[in-house]
C-alpha positions as CSV (number, residue, x, y, z in Angstrom):
1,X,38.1,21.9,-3.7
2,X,35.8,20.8,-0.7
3,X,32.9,23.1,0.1
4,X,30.8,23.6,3.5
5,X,28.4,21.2,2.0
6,X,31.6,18.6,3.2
7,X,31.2,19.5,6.4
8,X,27.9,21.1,7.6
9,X,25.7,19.0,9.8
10,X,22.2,18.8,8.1
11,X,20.6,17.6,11.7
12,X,19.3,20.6,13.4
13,X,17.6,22.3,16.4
14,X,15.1,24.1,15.2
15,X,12.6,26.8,16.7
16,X,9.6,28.8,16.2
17,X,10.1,32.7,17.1
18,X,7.1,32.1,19.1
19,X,8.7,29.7,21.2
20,X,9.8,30.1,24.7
21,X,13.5,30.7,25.9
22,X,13.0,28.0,28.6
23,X,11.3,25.2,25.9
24,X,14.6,25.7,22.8
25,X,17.5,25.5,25.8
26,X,16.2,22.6,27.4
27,X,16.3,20.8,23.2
28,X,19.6,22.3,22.9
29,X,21.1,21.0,26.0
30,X,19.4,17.7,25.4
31,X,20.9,17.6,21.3
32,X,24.2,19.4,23.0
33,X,24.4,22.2,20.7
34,X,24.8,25.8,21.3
35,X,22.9,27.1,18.9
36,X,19.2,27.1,17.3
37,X,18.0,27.8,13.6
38,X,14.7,30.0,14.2
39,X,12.4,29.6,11.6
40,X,9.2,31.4,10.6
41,X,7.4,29.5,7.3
42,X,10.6,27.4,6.1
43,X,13.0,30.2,6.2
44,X,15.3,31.5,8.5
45,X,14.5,34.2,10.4
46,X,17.4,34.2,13.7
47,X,19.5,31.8,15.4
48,X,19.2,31.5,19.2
49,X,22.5,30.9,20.7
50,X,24.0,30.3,24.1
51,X,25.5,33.9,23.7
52,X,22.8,34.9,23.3
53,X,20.8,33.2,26.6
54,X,23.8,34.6,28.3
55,X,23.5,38.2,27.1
56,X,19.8,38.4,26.3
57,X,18.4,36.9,28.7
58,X,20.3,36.1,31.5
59,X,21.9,39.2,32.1
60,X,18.9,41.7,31.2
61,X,17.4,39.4,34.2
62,X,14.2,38.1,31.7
63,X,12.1,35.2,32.5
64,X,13.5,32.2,30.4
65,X,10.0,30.8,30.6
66,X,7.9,34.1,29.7
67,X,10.4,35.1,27.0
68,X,10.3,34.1,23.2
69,X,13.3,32.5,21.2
70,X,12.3,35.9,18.5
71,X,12.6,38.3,21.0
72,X,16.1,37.1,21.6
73,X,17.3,35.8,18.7
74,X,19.8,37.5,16.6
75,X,18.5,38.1,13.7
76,X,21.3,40.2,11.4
77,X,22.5,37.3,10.4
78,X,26.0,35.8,8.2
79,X,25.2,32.9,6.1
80,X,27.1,30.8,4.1
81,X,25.6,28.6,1.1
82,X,26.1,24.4,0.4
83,X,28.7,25.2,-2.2
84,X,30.6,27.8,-0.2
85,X,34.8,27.6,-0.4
86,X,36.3,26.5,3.3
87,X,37.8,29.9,3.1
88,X,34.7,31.8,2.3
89,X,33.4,30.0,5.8
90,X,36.6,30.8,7.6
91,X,36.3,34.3,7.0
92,X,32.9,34.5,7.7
93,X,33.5,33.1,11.2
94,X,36.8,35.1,11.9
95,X,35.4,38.8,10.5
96,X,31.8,38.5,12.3
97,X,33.0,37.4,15.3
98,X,30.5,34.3,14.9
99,X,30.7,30.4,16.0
100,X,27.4,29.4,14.0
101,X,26.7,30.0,10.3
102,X,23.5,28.4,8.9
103,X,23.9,27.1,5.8
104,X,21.3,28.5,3.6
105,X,20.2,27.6,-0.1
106,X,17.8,29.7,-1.6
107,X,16.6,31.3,1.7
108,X,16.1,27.8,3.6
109,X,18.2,26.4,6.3
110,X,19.7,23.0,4.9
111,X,22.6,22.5,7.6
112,X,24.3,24.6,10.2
113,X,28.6,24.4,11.0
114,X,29.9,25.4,14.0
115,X,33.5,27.3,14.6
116,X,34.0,24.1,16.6
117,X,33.1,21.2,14.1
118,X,34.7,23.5,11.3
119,X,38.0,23.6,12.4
120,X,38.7,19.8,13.7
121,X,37.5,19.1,10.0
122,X,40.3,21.7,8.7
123,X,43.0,20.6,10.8
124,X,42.2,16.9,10.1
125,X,42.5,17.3,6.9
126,X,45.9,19.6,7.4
127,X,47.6,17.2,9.2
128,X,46.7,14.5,6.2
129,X,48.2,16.7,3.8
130,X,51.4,17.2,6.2
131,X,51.4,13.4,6.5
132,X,51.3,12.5,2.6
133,X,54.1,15.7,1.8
134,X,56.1,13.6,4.1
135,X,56.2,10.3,2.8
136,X,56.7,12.3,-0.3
137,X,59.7,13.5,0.4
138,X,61.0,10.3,1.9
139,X,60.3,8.4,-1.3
140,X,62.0,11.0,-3.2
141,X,65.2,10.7,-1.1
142,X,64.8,6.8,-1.7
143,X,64.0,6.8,2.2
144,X,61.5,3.9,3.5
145,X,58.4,5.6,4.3
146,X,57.5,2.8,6.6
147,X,61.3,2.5,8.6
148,X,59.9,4.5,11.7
149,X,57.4,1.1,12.1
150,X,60.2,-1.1,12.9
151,X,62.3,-1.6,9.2
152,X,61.9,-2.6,5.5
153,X,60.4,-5.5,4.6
154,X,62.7,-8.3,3.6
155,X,66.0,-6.8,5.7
């Protein structure tokens, strides 16, 4: 059974808490991500996400530039390990109400999967698995699998 470890991306933006709102959105937008592992000695202390420049900071009216990425951050956090089932992430992602999980093993960030990037991998992989039951089922009712491409071979 795949794991997150399948489809995590190990390249991410990372921040110091210390950091300033202004400095981590400018690397995000640059890397086009929406979110930001904080981290405070190797381990994950917050992520910084673009809901969270909209809520935090934007709204409350604070100063991008003058504010810090650990002020902001949230830092109650859902994390999901390398060897975590897909459904383990799925219901992570659907019960918090979250579009980022870090991937953590043994309390340091290794990757990061986004709603986004976790669900074209799942429906890739659903419509393979439609694809090969189908071509099953034609071989099993002696049906060319390859007729809708213009014939058998040899007719």
């Amino acid at each position: 059974m795949p794991t997150i470890d399948s489809y995590m991306k190990r390249e991410m933006i990372t921040a110091l808490p210390t950091e300033t709102v202004a400095d981590v959105a400018v690397r995000m937008r640059a890397a086009e991500v929406g979110a930001t592992i904080v981290v405070e000695n190797n381990s994950l202390v917050g992520v910084f996400t673009e809901r969270d420049l909209l809520n935090r900071v934007v709204a409350d009216g604070c100063d991008p530039a003058k504010t810090s990425v650990g002020e902001v951050s949230t830092t109650v956090l859902q994390t999901v390990s390398p060897s975590a089932s897909i459904r383990e992430c799925a219901e992570k992602l659907r019960d918090h109400h979250v579009r980022h999980l870090p991937v953590v093993e043994d309390g340091v960030p290794v990757g990061i999967i986004s709603s986004r990037d976790f669900f074209v991998e799942v429906s890739s992989q659903l419509e393979s698995l439609i694809e090969r039951v189908r071509y099953d089922e034609k071989l099993r009712e002696n049906l060319d699998p390859y007729d809708h491409l213009g014939g058998s071979y040899g007719r």
